[in-house]
The first five atom37 places (N, CA, C, CB, O) and aatype in JSON, in Angstrom:
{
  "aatype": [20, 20, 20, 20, 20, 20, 20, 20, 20, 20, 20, 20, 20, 20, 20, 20, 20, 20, 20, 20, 20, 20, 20, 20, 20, 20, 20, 20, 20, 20, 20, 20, 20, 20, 20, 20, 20, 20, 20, 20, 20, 20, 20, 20, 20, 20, 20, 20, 20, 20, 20, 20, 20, 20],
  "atom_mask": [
    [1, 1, 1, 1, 1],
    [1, 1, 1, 1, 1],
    [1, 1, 1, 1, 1],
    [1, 1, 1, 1, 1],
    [1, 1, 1, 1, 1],
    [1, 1, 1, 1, 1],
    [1, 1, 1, 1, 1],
    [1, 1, 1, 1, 1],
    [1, 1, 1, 1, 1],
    [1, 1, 1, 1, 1],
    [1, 1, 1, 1, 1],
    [1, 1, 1, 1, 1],
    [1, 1, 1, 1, 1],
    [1, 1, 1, 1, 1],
    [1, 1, 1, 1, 1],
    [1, 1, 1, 1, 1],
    [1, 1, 1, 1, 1],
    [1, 1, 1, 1, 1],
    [1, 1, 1, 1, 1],
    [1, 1, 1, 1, 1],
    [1, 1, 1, 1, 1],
    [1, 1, 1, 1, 1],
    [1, 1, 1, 1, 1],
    [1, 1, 1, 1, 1],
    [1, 1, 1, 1, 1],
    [1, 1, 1, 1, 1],
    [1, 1, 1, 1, 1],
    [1, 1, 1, 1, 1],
    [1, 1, 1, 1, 1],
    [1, 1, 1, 1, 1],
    [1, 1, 1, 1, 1],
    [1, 1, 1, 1, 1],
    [1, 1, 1, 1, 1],
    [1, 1, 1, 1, 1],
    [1, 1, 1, 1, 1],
    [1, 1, 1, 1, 1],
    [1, 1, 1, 1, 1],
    [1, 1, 1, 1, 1],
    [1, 1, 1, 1, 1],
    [1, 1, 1, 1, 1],
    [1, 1, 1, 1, 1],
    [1, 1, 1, 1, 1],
    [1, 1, 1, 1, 1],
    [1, 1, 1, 1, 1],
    [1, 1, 1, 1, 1],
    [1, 1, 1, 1, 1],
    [1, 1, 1, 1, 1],
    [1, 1, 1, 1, 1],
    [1, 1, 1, 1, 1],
    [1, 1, 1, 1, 1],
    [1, 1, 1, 1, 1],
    [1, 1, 1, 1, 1],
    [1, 1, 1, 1, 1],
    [1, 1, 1, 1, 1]
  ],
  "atom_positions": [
    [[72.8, -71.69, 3.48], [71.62, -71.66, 2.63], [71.57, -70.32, 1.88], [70.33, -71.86, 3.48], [71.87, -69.24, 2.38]],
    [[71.23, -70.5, 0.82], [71.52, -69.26, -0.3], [69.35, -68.55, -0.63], [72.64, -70.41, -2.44], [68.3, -68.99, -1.11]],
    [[69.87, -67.27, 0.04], [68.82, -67.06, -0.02], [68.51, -65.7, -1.79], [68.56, -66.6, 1.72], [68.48, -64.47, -1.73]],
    [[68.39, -66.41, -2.81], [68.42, -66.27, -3.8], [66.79, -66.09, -3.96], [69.23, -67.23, -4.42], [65.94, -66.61, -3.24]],
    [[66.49, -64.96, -5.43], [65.46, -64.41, -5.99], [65.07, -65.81, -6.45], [65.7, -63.19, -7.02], [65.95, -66.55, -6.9]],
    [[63.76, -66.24, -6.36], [63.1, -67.2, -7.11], [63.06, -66.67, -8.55], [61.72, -67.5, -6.54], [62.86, -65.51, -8.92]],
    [[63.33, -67.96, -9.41], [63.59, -67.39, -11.09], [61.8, -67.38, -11.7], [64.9, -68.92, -12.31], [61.04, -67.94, -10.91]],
    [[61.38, -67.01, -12.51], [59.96, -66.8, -13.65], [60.1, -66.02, -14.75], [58.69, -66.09, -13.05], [60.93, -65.15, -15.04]],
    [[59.21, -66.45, -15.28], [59.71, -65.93, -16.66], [59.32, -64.82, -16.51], [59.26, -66.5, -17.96], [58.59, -64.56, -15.56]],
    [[59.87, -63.44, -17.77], [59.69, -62.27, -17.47], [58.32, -61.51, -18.04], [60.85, -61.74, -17.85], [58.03, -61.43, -19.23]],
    [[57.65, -61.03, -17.11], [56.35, -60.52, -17.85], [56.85, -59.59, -19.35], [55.37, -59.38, -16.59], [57.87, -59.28, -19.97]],
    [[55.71, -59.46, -19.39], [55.3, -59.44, -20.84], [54.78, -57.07, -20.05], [53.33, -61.33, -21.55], [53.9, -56.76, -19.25]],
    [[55.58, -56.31, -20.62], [55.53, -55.22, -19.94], [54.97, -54.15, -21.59], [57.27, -54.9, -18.98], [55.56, -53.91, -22.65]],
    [[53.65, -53.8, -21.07], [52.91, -53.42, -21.59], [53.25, -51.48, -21.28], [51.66, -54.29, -21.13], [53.76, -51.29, -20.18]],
    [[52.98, -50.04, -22.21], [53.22, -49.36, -21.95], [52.3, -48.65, -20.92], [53.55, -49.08, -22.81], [52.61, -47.53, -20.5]],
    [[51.22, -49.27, -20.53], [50.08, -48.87, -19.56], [50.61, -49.65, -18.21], [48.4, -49.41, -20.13], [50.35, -49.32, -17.05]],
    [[51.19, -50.45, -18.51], [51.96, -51.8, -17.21], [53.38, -51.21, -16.72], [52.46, -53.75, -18.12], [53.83, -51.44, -15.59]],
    [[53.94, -50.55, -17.54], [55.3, -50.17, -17.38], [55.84, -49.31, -16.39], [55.64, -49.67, -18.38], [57.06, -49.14, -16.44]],
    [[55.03, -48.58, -15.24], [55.73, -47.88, -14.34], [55.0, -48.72, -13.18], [55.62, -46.17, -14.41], [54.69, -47.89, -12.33]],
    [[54.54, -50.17, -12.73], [54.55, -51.23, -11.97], [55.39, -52.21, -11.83], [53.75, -51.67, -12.12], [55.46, -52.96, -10.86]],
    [[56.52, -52.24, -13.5], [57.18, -53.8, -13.25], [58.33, -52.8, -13.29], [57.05, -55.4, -14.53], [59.36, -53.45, -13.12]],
    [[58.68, -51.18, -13.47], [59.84, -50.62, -12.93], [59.84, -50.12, -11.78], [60.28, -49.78, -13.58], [60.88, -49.57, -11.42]],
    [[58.7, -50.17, -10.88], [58.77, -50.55, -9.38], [58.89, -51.4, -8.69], [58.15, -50.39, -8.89], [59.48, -51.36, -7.61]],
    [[58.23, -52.55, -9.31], [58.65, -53.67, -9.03], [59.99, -54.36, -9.1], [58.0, -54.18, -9.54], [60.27, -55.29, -8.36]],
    [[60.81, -53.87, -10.03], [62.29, -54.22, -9.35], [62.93, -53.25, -9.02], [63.23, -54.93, -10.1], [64.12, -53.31, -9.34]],
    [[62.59, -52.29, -8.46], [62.78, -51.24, -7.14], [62.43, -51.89, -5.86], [61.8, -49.88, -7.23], [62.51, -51.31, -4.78]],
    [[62.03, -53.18, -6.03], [61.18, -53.99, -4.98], [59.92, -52.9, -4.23], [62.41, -54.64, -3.65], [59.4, -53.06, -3.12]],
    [[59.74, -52.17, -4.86], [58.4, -51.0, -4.47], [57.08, -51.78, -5.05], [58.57, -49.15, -5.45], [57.1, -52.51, -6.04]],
    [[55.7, -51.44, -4.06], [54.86, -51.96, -4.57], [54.22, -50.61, -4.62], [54.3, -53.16, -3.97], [54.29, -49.73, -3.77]],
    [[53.19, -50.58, -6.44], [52.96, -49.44, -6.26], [51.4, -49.88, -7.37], [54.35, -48.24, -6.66], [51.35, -51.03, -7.8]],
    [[50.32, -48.93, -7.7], [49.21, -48.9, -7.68], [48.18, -48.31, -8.92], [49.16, -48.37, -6.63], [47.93, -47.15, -8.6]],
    [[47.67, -48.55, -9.87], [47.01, -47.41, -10.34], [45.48, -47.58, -9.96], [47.26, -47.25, -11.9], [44.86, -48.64, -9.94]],
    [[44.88, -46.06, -9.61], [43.67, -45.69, -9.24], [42.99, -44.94, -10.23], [43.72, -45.03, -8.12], [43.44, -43.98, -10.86]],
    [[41.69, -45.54, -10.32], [40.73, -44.82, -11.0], [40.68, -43.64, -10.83], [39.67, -45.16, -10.83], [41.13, -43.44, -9.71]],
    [[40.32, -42.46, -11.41], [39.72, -40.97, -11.22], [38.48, -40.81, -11.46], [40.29, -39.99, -12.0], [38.17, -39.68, -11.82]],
    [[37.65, -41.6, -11.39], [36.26, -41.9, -11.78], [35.51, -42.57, -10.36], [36.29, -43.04, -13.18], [34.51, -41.98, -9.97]],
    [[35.95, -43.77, -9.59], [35.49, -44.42, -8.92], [36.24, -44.43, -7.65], [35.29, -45.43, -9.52], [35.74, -44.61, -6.54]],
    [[37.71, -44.18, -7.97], [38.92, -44.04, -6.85], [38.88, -45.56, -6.52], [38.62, -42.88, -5.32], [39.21, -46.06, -5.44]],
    [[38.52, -46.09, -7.39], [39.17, -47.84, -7.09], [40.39, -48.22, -7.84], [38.05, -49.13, -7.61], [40.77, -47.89, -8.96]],
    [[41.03, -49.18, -6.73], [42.79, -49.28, -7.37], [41.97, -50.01, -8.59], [44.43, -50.51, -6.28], [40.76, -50.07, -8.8]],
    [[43.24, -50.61, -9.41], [42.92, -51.54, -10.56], [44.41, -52.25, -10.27], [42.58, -50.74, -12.3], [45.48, -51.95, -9.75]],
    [[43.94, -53.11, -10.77], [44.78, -54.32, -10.6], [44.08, -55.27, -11.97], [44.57, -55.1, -8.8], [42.9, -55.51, -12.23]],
    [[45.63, -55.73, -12.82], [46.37, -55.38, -13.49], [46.0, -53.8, -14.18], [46.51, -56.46, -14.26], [44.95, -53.34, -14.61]],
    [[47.63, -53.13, -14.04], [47.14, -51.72, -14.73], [46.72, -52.13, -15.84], [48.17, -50.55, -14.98], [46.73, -53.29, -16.26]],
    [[46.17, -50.73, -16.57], [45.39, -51.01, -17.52], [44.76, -49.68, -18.49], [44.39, -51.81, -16.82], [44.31, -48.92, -17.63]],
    [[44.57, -49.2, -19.49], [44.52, -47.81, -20.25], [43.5, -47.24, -19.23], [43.97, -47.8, -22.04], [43.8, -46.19, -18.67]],
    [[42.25, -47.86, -18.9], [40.89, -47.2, -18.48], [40.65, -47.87, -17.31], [39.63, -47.33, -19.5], [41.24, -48.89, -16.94]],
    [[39.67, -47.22, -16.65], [38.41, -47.85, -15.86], [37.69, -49.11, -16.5], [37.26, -46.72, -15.74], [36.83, -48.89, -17.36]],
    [[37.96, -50.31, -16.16], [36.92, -51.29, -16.61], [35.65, -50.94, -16.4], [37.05, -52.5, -16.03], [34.99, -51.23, -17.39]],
    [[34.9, -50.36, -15.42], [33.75, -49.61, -14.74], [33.39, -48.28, -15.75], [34.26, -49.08, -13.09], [32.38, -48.37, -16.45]],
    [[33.94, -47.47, -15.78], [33.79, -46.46, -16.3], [34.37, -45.9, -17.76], [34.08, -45.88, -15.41], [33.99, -44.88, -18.33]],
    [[35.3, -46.73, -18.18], [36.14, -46.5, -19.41], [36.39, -44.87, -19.6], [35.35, -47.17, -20.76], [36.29, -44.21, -20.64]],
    [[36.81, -44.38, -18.1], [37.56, -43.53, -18.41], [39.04, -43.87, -17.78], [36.93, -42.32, -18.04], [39.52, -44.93, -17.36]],
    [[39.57, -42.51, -17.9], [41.25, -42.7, -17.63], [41.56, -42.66, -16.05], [42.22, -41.33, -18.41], [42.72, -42.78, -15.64]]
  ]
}
């Protein structure tokens, strides 16, 4: 039994997204946090949805 990467299409890698999907095939899972609220965010993203800061 061939234990092979499941195939999907390739995201769409945004320059605010871009140091998650080059961890991600580091197979690293990795995070961005607010400096405002110290809540992760998930999908990265320029700002704080909450706070619209950086």
């Amino acid at each position: 039994m061939s234990e092979d990467k499941p195939t999907r299409l390739a995201p769409i890698v945004t320059p605010d997204a871009k140091f998650f999907w080059e961890a991600a095939d580091r197979e690293e899972l990795v995070c961005q946090r607010s400096r405002a609220t110290g809540e992760f965010l998930f999908p990265p993203r320029p700002m704080c949805p909450d706070t619209h800061s950086v």
